[in-house]
C-alpha positions as CSV (number, residue, x, y, z in Angstrom):
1,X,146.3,90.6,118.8
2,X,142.7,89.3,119.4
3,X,142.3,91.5,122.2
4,X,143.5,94.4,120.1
5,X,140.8,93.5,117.5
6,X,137.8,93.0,120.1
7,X,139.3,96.6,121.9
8,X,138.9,98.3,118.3
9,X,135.6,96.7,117.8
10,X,134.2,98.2,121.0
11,X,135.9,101.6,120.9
12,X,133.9,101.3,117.8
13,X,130.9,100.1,118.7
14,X,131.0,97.3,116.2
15,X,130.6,94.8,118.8
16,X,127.0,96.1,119.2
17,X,126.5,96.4,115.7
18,X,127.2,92.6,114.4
19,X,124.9,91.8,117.7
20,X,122.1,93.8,116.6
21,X,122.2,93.3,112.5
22,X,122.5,89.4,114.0
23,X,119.1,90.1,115.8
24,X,117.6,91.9,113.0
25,X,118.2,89.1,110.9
26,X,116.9,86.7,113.1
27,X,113.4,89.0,112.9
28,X,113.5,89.2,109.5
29,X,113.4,85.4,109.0
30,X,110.8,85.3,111.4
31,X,108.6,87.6,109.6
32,X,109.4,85.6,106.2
33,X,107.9,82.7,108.0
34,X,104.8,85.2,109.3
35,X,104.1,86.2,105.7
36,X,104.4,82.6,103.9
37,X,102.1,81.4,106.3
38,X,99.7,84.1,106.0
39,X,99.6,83.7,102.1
40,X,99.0,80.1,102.4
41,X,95.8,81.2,105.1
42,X,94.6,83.8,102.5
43,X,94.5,81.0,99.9
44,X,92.5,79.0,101.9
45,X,90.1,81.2,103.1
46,X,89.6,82.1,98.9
47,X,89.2,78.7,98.9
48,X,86.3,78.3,101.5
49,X,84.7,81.7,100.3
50,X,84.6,80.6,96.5
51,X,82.6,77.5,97.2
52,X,80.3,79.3,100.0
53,X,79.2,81.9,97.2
54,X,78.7,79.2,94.3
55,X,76.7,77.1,97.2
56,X,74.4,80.6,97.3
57,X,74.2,81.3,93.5
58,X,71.1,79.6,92.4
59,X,70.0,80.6,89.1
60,X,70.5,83.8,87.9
61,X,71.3,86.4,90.6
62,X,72.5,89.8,90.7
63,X,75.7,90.9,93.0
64,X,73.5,92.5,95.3
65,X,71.0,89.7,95.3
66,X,73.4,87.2,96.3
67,X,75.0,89.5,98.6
68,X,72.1,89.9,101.2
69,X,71.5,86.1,100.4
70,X,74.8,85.4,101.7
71,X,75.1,88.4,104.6
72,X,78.3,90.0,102.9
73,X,78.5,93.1,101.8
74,X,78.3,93.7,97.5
75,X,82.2,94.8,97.2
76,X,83.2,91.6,98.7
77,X,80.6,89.3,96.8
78,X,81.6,91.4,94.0
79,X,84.9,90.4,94.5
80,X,84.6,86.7,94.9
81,X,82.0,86.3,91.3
82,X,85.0,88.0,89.9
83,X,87.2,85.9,90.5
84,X,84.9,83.1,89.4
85,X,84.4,84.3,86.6
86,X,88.0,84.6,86.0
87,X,88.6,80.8,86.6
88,X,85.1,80.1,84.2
89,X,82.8,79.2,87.4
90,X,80.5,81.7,87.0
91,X,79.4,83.9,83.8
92,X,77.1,87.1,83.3
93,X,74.2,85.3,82.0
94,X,72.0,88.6,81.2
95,X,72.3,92.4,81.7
96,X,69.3,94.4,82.4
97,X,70.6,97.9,82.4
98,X,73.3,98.3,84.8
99,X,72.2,95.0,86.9
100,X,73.9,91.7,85.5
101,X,72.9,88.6,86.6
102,X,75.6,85.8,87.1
103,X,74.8,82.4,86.9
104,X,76.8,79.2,87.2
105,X,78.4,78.2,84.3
């Protein structure tokens, strides 16, 4: 009867099938791993680029001040005083037209 079953199954091509949904899964787990581990990299590197742009902001500054003062470009300094400011780091301490200047809180 067991051969029956395992003749059906490759008449059918199932035999194939459970082998290759078994190596899919096997990927799949494997790229679970991938992506934790990225996540936990990204959060470090936030980690590292937070403190290198409040080591930079001295006094008031401007995005693009502190941008050439730190060699990034203003969308990614941007970014970071953002999300400082978010967490209560960093605060706009004056506006001057469309320039704000952020400051340390």
């Amino acid at each position: 009867m067991a051969g029956l079953i395992e003749l059906f199954k490759k008449l059918l091509g199932i035999s194939d099938l459970e082998a290759r949904i078994s190596e899919l899964s096997q990927k799949v787990d494997n790229l679970e791993k991938v992506v934790k581990s990225k996540r936990v990299a990204k959060k470090e590197t936030w980690v590292e680029e937070k403190k290198e742009v409040l080591k930079a902001l001295t006094g008031r500054m401007t995005t693009n001040q502190l941008a050439k003062k730190l060699g990034q470009s203003r969308s990614w300094t941007s970014t970071v005083l953002n999300k400082l400011q978010r967490e209560g780091k960093v605060v706009e301490a004056e506006k001057r037209g469309k320039k704000v200047l952020y400051s340390k809180k």
